[in-house]
Structures are given as structure tokens and as C-alpha cells.
C-alpha positions in Angstrom: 77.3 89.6 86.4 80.4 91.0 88.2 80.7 94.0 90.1 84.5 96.2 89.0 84.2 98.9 91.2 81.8 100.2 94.4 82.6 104.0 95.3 81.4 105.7 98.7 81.4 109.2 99.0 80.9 110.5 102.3 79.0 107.5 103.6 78.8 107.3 107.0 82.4 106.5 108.2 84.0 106.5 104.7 85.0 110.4 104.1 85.3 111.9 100.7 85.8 109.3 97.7 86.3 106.1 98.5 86.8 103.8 95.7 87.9 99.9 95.6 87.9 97.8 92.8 87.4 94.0 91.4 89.2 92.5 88.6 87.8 89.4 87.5 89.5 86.4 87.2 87.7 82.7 85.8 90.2 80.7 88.3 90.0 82.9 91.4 86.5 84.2 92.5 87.2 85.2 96.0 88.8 89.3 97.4 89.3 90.0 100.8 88.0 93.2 102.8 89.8 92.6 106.0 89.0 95.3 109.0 88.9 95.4 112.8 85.7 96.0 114.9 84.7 99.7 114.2 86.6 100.8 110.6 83.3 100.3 108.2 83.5 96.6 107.7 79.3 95.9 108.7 79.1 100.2 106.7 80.3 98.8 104.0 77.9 95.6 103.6 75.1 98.3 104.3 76.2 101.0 101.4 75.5 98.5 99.2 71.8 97.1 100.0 71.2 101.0 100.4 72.5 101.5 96.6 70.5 99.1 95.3 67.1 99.2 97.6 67.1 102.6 99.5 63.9 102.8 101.3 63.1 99.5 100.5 66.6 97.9 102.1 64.4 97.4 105.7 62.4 94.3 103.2 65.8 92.7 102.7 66.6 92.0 106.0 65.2 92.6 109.5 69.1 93.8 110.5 68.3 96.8 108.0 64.7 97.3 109.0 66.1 97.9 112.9 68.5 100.8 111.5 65.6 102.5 109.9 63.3 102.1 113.1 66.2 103.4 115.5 66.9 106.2 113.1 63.1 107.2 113.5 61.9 106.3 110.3 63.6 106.6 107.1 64.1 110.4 106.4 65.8 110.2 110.0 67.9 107.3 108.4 68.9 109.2 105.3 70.4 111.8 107.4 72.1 110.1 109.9 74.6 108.4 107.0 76.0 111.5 105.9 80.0 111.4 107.1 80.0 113.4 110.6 83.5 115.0 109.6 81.8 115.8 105.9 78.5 117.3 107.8 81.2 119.5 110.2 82.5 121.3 107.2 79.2 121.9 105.4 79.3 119.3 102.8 75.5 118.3 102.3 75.5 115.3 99.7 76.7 111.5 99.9 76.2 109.0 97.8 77.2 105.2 96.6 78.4 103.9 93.3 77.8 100.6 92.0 80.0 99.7 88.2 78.7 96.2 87.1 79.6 94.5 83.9 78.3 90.8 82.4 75.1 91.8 83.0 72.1 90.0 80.8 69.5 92.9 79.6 66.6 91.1 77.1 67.3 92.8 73.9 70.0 95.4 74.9 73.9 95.1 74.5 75.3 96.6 77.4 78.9 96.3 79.0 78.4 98.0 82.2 75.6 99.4 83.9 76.3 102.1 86.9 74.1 102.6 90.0 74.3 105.5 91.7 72.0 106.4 94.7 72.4 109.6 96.6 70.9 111.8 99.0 71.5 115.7 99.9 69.9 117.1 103.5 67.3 118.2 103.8 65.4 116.6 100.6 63.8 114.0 102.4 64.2 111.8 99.6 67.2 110.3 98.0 67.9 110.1 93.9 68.5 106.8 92.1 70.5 106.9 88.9 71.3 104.7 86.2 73.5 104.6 83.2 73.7 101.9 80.8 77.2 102.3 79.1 77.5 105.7 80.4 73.8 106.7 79.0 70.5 107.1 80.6 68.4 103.7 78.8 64.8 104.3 77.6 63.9 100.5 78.8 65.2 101.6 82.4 63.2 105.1 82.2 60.3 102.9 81.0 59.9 100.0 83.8 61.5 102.7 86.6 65.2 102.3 88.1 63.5 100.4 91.2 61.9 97.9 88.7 64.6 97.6 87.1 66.7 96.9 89.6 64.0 93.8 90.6 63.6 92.4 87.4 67.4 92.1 86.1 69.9 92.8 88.9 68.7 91.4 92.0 65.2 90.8 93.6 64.5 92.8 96.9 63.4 89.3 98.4 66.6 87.1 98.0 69.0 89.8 98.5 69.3 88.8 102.1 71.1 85.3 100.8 73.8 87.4 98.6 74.9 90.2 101.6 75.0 88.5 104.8 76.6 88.2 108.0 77.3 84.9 108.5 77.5 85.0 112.1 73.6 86.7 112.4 72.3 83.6 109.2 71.3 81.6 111.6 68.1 83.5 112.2 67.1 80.9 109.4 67.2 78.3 111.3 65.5 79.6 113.8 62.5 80.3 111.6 59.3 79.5 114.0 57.0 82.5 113.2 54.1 82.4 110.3 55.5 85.7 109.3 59.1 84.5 109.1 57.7 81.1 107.2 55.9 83.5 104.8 58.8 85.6 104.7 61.0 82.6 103.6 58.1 81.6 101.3 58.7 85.0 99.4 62.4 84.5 98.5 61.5 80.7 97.3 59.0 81.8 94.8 61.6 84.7 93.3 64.1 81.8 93.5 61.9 79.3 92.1 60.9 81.9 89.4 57.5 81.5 89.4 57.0 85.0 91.5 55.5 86.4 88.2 52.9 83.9 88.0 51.7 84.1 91.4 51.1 88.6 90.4 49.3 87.1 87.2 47.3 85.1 89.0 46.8 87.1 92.2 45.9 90.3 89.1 43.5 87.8 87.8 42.1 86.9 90.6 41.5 90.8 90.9 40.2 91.3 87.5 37.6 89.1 87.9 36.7 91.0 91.3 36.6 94.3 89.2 34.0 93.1 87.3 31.4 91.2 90.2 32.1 94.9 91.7 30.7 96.7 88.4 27.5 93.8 88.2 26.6 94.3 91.5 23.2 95.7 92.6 23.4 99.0 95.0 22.4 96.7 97.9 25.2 93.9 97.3 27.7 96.8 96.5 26.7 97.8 99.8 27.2 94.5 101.5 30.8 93.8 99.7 31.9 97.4 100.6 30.9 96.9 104.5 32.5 93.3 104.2 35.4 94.5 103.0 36.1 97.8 105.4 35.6 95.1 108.2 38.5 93.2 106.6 40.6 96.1 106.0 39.8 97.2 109.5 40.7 93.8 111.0 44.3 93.8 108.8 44.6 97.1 110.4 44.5 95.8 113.7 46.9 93.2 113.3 49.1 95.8 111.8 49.3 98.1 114.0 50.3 95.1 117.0 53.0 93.9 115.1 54.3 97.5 114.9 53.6 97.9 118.7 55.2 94.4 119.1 58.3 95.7 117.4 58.6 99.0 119.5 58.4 96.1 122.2 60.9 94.2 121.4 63.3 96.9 121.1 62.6 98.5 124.5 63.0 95.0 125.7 66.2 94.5 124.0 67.6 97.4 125.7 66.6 96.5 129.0 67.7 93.1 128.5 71.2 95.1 127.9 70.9 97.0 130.6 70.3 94.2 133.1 73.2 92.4 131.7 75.1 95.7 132.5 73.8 95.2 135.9 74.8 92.6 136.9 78.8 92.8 135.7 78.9 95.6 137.7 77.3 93.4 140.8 80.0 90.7 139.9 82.7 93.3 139.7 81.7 94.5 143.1 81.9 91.5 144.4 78.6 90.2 144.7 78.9 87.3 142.1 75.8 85.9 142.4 72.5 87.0 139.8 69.5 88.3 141.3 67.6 85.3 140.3 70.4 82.6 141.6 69.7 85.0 145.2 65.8 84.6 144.4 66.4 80.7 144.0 68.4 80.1 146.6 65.8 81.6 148.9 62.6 79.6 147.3 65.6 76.2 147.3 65.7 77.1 151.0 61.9 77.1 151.8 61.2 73.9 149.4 64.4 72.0 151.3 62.5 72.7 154.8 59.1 71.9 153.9 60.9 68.8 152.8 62.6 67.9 155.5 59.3 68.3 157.6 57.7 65.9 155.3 60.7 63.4 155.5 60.2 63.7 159.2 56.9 63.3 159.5 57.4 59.6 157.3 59.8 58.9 159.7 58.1 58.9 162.7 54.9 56.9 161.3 57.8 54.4 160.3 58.8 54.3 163.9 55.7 52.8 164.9 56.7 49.5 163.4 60.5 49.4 164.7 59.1 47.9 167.9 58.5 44.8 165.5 61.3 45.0 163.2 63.8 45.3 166.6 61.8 41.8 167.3 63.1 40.4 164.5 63.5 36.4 164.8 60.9 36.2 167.7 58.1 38.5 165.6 58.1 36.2 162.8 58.1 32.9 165.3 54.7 34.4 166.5 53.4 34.5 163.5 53.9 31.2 162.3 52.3 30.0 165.6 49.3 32.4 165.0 49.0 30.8 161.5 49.2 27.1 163.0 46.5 28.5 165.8 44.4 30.5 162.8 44.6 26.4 160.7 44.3 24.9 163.6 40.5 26.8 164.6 39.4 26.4 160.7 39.5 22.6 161.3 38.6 21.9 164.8 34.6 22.8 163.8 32.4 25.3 162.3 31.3 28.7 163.5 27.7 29.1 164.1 26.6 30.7 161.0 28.6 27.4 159.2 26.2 25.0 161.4 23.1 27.3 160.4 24.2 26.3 156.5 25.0 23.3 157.3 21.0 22.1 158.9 19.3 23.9 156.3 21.2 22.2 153.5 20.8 18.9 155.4 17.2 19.7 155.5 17.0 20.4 152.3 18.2 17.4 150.7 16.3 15.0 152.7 13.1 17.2 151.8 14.1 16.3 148.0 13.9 12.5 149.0 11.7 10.3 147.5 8.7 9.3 149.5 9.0 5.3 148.8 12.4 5.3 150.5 13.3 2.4 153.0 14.7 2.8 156.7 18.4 1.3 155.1 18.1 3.6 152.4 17.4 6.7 154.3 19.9 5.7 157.2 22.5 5.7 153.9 21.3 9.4 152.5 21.7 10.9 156.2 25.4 9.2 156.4 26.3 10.8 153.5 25.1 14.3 154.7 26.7 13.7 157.5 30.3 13.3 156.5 29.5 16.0 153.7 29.2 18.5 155.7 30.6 17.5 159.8 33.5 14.8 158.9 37.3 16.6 157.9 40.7 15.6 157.8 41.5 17.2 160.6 39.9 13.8 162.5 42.3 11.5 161.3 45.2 13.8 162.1 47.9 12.0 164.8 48.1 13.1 168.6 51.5 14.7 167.5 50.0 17.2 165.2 48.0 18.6 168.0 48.1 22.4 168.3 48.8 24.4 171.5 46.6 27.6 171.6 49.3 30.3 172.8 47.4 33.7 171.5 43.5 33.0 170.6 43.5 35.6 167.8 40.6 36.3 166.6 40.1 37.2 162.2 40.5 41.1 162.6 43.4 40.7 164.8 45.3 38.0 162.6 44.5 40.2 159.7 46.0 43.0 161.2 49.3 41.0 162.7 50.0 39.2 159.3 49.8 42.8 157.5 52.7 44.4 160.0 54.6 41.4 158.9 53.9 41.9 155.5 55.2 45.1 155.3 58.4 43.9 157.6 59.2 41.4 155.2 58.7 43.3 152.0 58.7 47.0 151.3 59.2 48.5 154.9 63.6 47.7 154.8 63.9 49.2 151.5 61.8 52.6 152.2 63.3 52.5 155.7 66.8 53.0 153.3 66.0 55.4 151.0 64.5 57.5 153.8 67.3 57.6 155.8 69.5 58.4 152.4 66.8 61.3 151.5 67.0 62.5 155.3 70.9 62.8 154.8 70.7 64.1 151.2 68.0 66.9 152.2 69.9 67.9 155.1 73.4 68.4 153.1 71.6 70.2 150.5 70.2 72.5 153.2 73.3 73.4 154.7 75.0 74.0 151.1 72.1 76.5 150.7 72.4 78.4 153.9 76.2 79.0 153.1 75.5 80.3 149.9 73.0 82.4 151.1 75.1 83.5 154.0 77.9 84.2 151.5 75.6 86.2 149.2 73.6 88.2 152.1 77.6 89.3 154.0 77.8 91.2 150.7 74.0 92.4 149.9 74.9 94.9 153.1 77.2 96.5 150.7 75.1 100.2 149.6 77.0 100.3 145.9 75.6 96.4 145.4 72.3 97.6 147.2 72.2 100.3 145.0 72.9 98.0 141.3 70.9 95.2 143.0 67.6 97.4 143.2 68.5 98.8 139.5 68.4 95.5 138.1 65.3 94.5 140.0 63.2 97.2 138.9 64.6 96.7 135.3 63.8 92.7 135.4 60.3 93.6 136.5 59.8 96.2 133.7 61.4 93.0 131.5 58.8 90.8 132.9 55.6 93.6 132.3 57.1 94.5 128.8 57.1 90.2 128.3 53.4 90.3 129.4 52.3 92.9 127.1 54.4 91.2 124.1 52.3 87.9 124.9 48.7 89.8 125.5 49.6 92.0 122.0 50.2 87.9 120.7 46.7 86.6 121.7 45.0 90.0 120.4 46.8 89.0 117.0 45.8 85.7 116.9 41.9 86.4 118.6 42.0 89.1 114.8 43.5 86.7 112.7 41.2 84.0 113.7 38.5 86.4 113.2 40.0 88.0 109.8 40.3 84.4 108.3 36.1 83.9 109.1 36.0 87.4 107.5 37.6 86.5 104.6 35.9 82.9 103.7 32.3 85.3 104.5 33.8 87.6 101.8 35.4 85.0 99.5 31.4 83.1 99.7 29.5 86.9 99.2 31.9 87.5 95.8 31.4 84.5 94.2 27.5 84.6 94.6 27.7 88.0 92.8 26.3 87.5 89.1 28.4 89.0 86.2 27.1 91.1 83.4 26.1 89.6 80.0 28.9 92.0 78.3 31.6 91.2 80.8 30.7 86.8 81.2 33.2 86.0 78.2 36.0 87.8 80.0 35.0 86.6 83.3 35.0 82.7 82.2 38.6 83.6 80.5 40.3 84.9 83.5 38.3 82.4 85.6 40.3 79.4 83.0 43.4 81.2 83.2 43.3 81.3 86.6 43.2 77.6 86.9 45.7 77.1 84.9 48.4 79.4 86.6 47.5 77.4 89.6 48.3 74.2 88.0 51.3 75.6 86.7 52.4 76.6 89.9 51.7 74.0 91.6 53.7 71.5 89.5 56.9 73.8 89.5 56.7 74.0 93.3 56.4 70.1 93.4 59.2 69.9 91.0 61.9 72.2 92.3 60.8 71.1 95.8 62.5 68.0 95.0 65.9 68.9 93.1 65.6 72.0 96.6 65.9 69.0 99.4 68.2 67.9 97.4 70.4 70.7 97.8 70.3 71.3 101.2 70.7 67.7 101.8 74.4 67.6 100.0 75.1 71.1 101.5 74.7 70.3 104.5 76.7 66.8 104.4 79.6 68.5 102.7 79.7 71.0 105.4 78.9 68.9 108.3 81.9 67.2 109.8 79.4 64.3 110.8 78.8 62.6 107.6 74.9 61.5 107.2 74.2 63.7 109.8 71.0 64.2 107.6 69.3 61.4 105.8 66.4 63.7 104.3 65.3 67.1 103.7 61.7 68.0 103.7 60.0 71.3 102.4 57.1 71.6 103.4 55.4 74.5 101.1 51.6 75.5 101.9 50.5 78.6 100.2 53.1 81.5 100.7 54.6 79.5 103.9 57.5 77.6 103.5 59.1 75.4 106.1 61.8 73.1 106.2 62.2 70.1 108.3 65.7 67.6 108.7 65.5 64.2 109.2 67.9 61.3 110.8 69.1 58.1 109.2 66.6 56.7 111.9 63.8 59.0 109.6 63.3 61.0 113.4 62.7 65.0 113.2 66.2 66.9 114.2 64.7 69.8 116.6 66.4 73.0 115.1 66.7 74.5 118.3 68.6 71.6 119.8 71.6 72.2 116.9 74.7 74.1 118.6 75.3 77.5 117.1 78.1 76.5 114.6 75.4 73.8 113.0 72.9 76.1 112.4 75.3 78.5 111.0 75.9 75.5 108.4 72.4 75.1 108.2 71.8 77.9 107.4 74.9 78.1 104.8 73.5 75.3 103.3 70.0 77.1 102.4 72.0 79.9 100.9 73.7 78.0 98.5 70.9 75.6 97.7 68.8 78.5 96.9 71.6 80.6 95.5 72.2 77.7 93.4 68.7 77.1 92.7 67.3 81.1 91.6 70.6 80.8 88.9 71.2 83.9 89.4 74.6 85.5 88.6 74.8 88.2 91.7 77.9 88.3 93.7 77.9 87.5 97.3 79.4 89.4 99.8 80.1 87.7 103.2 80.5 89.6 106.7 82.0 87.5 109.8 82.8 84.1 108.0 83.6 81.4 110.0 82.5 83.0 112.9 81.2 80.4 115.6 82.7 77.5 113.5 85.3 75.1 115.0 88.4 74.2 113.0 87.0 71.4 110.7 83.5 73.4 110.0 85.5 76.4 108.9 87.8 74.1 106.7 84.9 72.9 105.2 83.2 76.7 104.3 86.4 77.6 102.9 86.9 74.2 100.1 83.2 73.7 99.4 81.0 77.0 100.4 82.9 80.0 99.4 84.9 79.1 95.6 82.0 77.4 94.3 78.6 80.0 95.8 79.5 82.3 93.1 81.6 83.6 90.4 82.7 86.7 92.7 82.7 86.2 96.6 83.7 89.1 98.6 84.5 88.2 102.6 84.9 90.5 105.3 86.2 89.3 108.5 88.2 90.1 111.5 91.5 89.1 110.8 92.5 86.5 113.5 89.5 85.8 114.9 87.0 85.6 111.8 89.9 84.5 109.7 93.0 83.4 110.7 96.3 82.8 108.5 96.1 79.0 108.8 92.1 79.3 107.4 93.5 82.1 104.6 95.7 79.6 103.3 93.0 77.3 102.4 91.6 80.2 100.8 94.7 81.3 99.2 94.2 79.6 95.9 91.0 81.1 95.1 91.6 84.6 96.7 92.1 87.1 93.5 92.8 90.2 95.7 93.1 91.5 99.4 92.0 95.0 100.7 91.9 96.3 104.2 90.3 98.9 105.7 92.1 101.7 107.2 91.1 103.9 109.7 92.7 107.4 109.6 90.6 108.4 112.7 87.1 108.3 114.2 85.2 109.9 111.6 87.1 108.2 108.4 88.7 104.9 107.3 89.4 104.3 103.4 90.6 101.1 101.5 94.1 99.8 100.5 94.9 97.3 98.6 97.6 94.7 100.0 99.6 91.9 97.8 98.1 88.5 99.1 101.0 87.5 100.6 101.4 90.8 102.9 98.3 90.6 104.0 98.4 89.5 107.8 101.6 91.2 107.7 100.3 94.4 106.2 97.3 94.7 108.7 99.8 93.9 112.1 101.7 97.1 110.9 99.1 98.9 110.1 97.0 98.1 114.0 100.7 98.8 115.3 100.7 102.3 113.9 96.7 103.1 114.7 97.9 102.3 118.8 100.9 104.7 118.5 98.5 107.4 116.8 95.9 106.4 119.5 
């Protein structure tokens, strides 16, 4: 398929006809649509999903969906794209044109097919027309244009990887939500193909509900019907927090934006320091003086043992002499309690004698108690060994002595260091944080900063209360879906106890058998496209990736409609997503696209907003040889010259690029297409900004 022309009349910026056009070319597959910041680049990428989807276009992507909500809904969208110059002079009507040829119809011969969607005020409803060779089709009158669209142009749930912004892509690989997953899961059925199968079965699956409904007795009807409002109700609930979480978001977004507003006007009033630096400088200042109260307090318990430690050689002498004295006592004789044991084990064992014993024999056994338990070594020791009691300690005292020293000799130096370092540390830290604040309060006395500071305080707190409703709105949505999930497997259990009619049996056991087998079905094309899928994305991503190997294994990890995918190291460890730098996921992300591009074989060209944007030199080298000339036969890129694209990056392209178009604004309500020779182009556009500043 291969779009030749796109005309916008009166859309939005682009006044009156505006018409550019495609030739195609086997050997060149790539046209630039060069524009600054404000001319209709981000319009243009919008008329299109509009053309194609209208009220729809919010499924394709949540970018779309935000216009719609901002607009007030969708009639309030409709109006607001009429041209403003177009709606001054009473023109009513706008529209956009879509001319595609190569396009594969099942049994109908067809060399182009034109789309046309417009909308006049005040209908409240826009028109969708289609022309098959210049005709009106019976097949496309039969399935619908909206169908049709679906089923042989492009389906609603992949469009988002064929018009992108490739700075804004890396929402993909940010995917954490079930509702993202499942969104994701959507657009890998449709690529996989097996979308169709999954309505069969899921029909079905229906079918055979139909007819359980039409057996049931009045008081199961009854039961299914309350069952089922209570489910309903519960989805209800759910729904109508995720639209409240939405209206959330938004409000947040814009006080986010206005906080940030905030506080570049602080720092261009001089006060260049954030309310919440100012708020953790104060709570730095309180923690640093607790701390140095605790550091002081150590230090003086420490100080009861410098006495000792200021002893040094002398310390230590006494207490080797009060371990000679302590060995010394332990030898010289036995306590009392020792002499207790000592009887009443001598008592003992000549109580065990035998009676018949002799006077020798006796005198022997009491020598031998004897010298058990009263002889020692300490007897036979020489006069010289002979200690001199200096100190008489007694155990408790000893105990307590050879623990001081203990500590002296071990751990007491060491934490008597880092002390003394922490002391010094805490105390410089301190002093940094009392100039800061001293810097930061000399300009709080200022009434303008007074005046913003307040602002932005008030606004961070209605941040903070609109977080805490987001989070409470969160754990009602989980508390329902816990409870709709219960709901459900009560349901599921209550439908397949219901009996089925004789008459309506066969058909019930058929749909039951088919049923089975879609899911079989399914199941083994998921298992086998999941594999050729990691594939995919594993090359993309290496072939992008300036580090080679980066990843060693892609993993898709499909359960139900939820699809997530995880990357993997040489070392088989789990790359965190959120820890890649923006460029990476942008490749990431790239990589998807093309795996799944490549995978759905669909033939639908893909147009490209902001390319290379957050890429360093060698990423956007590699986008331009191995993304863009081989995603699809027709690629259509829209970036800021210089910045998006520059002239060293366009001559990589230049090989592949068939034709170049910028966008020219003729003033703030209308800009319009030229076409430029490849060669002019950077040229072409530096005249043409240098004659927009002299009208401006």
C-alpha cells in the first residue's frame, strides 16, 4: 500500500486546499516534511489518524485521547479543528483527503481507494467517505467505511506504531500499568493476526451463555441477572475512577506546570533556590544539631576513660601486676567454699572404702586424697617466683580493671578517631548549611519572591492533595477489582451449573468443542510468534544500540490479554527499564515498532514526528542506516531541521530520501506545503526562516 497524495482543507492551521503528494519509488522509500516548532508539523501527523479513525483516533493513542478530553469531549473537538482564519470569514466545512494505491482488497481490483472524512459546524458528527476507483463499493457500503477501514487498511490498535512521535515512543518502555500491558496486549494480537479468533471465541463463549440464559428456571434467571448487575455495577465503579483519575492527572499536570513556572520566576528574581531545597535545608539544619548533640554526648562518656588512656605505659604495668597478684591468690590456697568441697569429697571417698582395709592401706587412700585435692605446683615454685601483693583486688574489681583495659587496647583508639573525624565532619556540614540558609533567607525578605514563594507553596500542596486522591482513587480500584474478580469466578461457577435445553444440547456441545479448539489454536500461535517476536526485538535492538550485546535475550511474557516484555544481560540478569537513559528507551522502543511492524506484515506507511530526537550522534546514525529505509516501503519524517535532523544526519539519509517538502507558514492562522529539490533543502528552509523574521 502507498499513500500518492493527502489534502487538508481548512484543518486547523492549514487554510484552504492544501495538497502534497508522494511518488513512489522501489529504491528510495523515505520524503521529508521539514517545519519549525508551530507551522503544522505534530497537525499534520493528527489529520491523518483523524481521516482514518475520527472519533475513534483517542484508542490509537493516549496523545489523541488528551486532545479530545481538553477539547471537552469529541463534538468540542470537531469544532475546534476548523481553520480560525476559515471560521472568521464564515466558511463552515473542513475536511481531509487520503489517495492510496497498492492496496490488497479480497476479490476486488482496485487502483486507488480515497478517504475522505469531513465535518461542517454545527452537525455534531463528521461524514466518512470512500471511493474505490472514484466509485462508492458495495463490499465497503456492506461491512461499513469504519470496518473497512479495520479490516484492510489499518487496525485502530496498531496504528500507534505507524504515526508516532519518536520523541513521546518511549511511553513503551515505560509500560508498568495492567491497563497499558493490556493495552500493548491488544496491538500484539492484531499483529499476530489472531485478533479474529479471539471475537470467535469470546462470540462463542457468548453463544453458549445465550442459551443457559433461555434454559434457565425463573429463579436462576433471577440469580444470573442479580449476579450480573453486581458485576456490571462493580465495572462501573472502576470506570468511572479511571475517568476521575484522568481528570486528575490533568489538573495535576497543569499544576505541575505551573509550579515549574514558579519557580523560574523565583530564580529570575534572584532567589535561586527551590522551595523544597529551602524546606531541606531547614530539616538538614535540625537533623545536623540533634547530631552534634548525640556526638557530644559519646564524647563525654568517652572522657571518662582518658584518665586511663593519658596513663598509658604505667596503666597497663598495673595490670600485669594485678594479673600476677589475681595467679598468685588462685594458687596460694582455696577459698572457703573450695575447702567445703574439698571435706565432703574426702569424706566421701573414704565412706566408699572397703571395710577389711588395713592401717597401711588406709594411711595410703588418705595420702592420695590429700595431694588430690590440698598439694599444687605452686609448692614447688622457687623463693624468686614469690609475688609481692601491691593492690589486693578482689574478682569484681579485677573484672572491672581488665575490662577498661580491654577496651583501651582494642576498640576505644579507633572510635576515639572516627569520633573526633564525625565531630569535625558534622560541624563543617553545619556551618555550610547556615550559609546557605543565610544566603536563601537575605532574599526570602524580598515581597515579589514572598509573593511567588507563597504561590508555589499553595500550588505544591494542592499537588500533594491531588497526589493523595490519585493514590486513594488507586486502592478503591484495586479494593473493586479484587472484589469484581470474586464476582466473576461466583458468576463464571452459577453459568456453568445452569442445565441446557434438550433442543439447544447439540449446539451447546458444538460451540463448547469449538471453543476448545480456538483456544488451542491460539495458544500455539502465541507460543509460536512469541519466539520469531524476541527475536526481533533482540536484533533491533543490537543493530541500534551502539553497545553491541547489550541484550542477550528478549522475553515476552503473554498471560491472557497482558503482554509484557522483559530484557536480559549476557550475565541472564533483568535490565530495569526505568534505569535505561532516555535515548535507550527511545531505541527500545524503536525496536518494538519495527519488530511488530515487521511481524503484523502489514504494508501501511509510517510516518515519523521528531526523529532522532534525544539520540546522541552514533544512535541517530544508526536510526537512519537500519530503522528508517528498511521499516517500510514509504517512510515519511518530520523533524525540526537542525535540531531533529541536521545536514550531517540528512546525508546519511540522502540515498534513500525520494522527496523533500517544507512547511511554510504564511502567518499565524495558515502554513501550506512546498516542495524543495533535495539538495536545496537546508538551504531552501534558512531563506525561507530569514524571510518569516523580516515579515515578523
Amino acid at each position: 500500500m502507498f499513500i500518492k497524495d493527502i489534502a487538508l482543507h481548512n484543518f486547523r492551521i492549514y487554510k484552504g486546499d492544501n495538497r502534497i503528494y508522494f511518488e513512489e519509488d522501489p529504491n528510495r522509500n523515505i520524503y521529508i516534511l521539514a517545519g519549525y516548532n508551530g507551522y503544522g508539523k505534530t497537525t499534520f501527523l493528527t489529520s491523518l489518524v483523524w481521516c482514518l479513525y475520527g472519533r475513534h483516533m483517542q484508542d490509537v493513542d493516549d496523545i489523541f485521547k488528551k486532545k479530545i478530553q481538553e477539547a471537552g469531549g469529541y463534538p468540542g473537538y470537531l469544532d475546534a479543528c476548523l481553520n480560525r482564519a476559515a471560521r472568521s470569514n464564515n466558511i463552515t466545512e473542513y475536511s481531509v483527503t487520503l489517495t492510496v494505491s497498492s492496496l490488497q482488497i479480497p476479490g476486488i481490483t482496485a487502483q486507488e481507494v480515497e478517504i475522505k472524512r469531513s465535518y461542517t459546524l454545527g452537525a455534531k458528527q463528521d461524514q466518512l467517505e470512500i471511493k474505490i476507483d472514484g466509485y462508492r463499493n458495495e463490499l465497503v457500503e456492506d461491512v461499513g467505511n469504519d470496518i473497512f477501514i479495520q479490516d484492510f487498511l489499518l487496525p485502530k490498535e496498531i496504528a500507534k506504531f505507524f504515526f508516532f512521535d519518536a520523541e513521546k515512543i518511549t511511553s513503551i518502555a515505560e509500560v508498568q500499568t495492567l491497563e497499558q500491558k493490556r493495552q500493548l496486549g491488544k496491538a500484539y494480537s492484531e499483529v499476530l493476526g489472531i485478533k479474529k479468533y479471539v471475537d470467535l471465541r469470546n462470540n462463542l463463549s457468548d453463544l453458549r451463555l445465550k442459551y443457559r440464559r433461555e434454559s434457565a428456571s425463573p429463579e436462576e434467571l433471577h440469580k444470573l441477572e442479580a449476579d450480573e448487575l453486581l458485576v456490571a455495577k462493580l465495572e462501573n465503579e472502576i470506570l468511572q475512577r479511571d475517568l476521575l483519575t484522568v481528570e486528575y492527572n490533568q489538573d495535576l499536570e497543569n499544576k505541575a506546570k505551573r509550579s515549574a513556572e514558579l519557580q523560574e520566576k523565583l530564580i529570575r528574581e534572584g532567589s535561586n533556590i527551590s522551595l523544597e531545597k529551602l524546606s531541606f535545608l531547614k530539616k538538614e539544619k535540625i537533623r545536623l544539631t540533634e547530631l552534634a548533640k548525640e556526638y557530644k554526648e559519646r564524647f563525654t562518656s568517652m572522657l571518662d576513660y582518658a584518665p586511663f588512656a593519658i596513663a598509658g605505659k604505667l596503666f597497663f604495668e598495673t595490670e600485669r601486676q594485678l594479673n600476677h597478684e589475681q595467679q598468685h591468690n588462685s594458687q596460694k590456697g582455696m577459698s572457703l567454699t573450695e575447702l567445703k568441697e574439698a571435706i565432703n569429697g574426702i569424706k566421701s571417698t573414704i565412706a566408699a572404702l572397703p571395710d577389711h582395709l588395713n592401717k597401711v592401706e588406709l594411711e595410703k587412700q588418705v595420702s592420695k586424697l590429700l595431694d588430690k585435692y590440698f598439694v599444687t605446683d605452686q609448692q614447688d615454685a622457687s623463693p624468686s617466683q614469690t609475688v609481692q601483693i601491691l593492690h589486693d583486688f578482689d574478682d569484681t574489681l579485677h573484672r572491672s580493671f581488665r575490662a577498661i583495659a580491654d577496651n583501651l587496647r582494642t576498640t576505644y583508639k579507633e572510635q576515639f578517631k572516627l569520633l573526633s573525624r564525625d565531630i569535625k565532619r558534622n560541624r563543617y556540614e553545619l556551618n555550610e548549611v547556615n550559609k546557605q540558609l543565610v544566603r536563601a533567607e537575605s532574599k526570602e525578605s524580598d515581597i515579589i519572591i514572598q509573593k511567588h514563594r507563597e504561590e508555589k507553596e499553595t500550588v505544591d500542596k494542592e499537588i500533594a492533595q491531588i497526589n493523595e486522591k490519585i493514590f486513594g482513587l488507586q486502592r478503591e480500584i484495586g479494593s473493586y477489582s479484587n472484589e469484581l474478580n470474586n464476582r466473576k469466578k461466583v458468576l463464571q461457577e452459577l453459568r456453568k451449573k445452569l442445565s441446557v435445553k434438550e433442543d439447544l444440547k447439540e449446539k451447546d456441545i458444538t460451540a463448547e468443542r469449538l471453543v476448545s479448539k480456538l483456544e488451542d489454536f491460539i495458544l500455539k500461535i502465541q507460543k509460536e510468534k512469541k519466539a520469531t517476536l524476541e527475536a526481533r526485538i533482540r536484533e533491533g535492538l543490537n543493530s541500534l544500540m551502539h553497545k553491541k550485546e547489550f541484550v542477550k535475550r528478549v522475553s515476552v511474557e503473554v498471560e491472557g490479554d497482558l503482554i509484557d516484555i522483559n530484557l536480559y544481560n549476557e550475565r541472564n540478569e533483568l535490565i530495569n527499564k526505568e534505569d535505561l537513559s532516555m535515548g535507550e528507551k527511545q531505541l527500545y522502543a524503536t525496536a518494538i515498532l519495527q519488530a511488530l511492524v515487521e511481524e503484523s506484515h502489514i504494508e501501511f506507511p509510517i510516518f515519523i514526528d521528531s526523529p532522532m530526537q534525544k539520540l546522541d550522534a552514533a544512535h541517530a546514525k544508526n536510526i537512519i542506516t537500519d530503522f528508517y529505509p528498511k521499516v517500510s516501503k514509504q517512510v515519511v519524517v518530520l523533524p525540526l531541521l537542525n535540531k531533529e535532523m541536521t545536514q550531517d544526519e540528512f546525508e546519511l539519509f540522502r540515498a534513500n530520501v525520494k522527496g523533500c517538502y517544507l512547511i511554510k507558514n504564511i502567518n499565524e492562522d495558515a502554513s501550506t506545503f512546498m516542495q524543495v529539490d533535495n539538495n536545496e533543502l537546508f538551504i531552501a528552509a534558512a531563506k525561507l526562516d530569514r524571510k518569516e523574521e523580516a515579515y515578523v
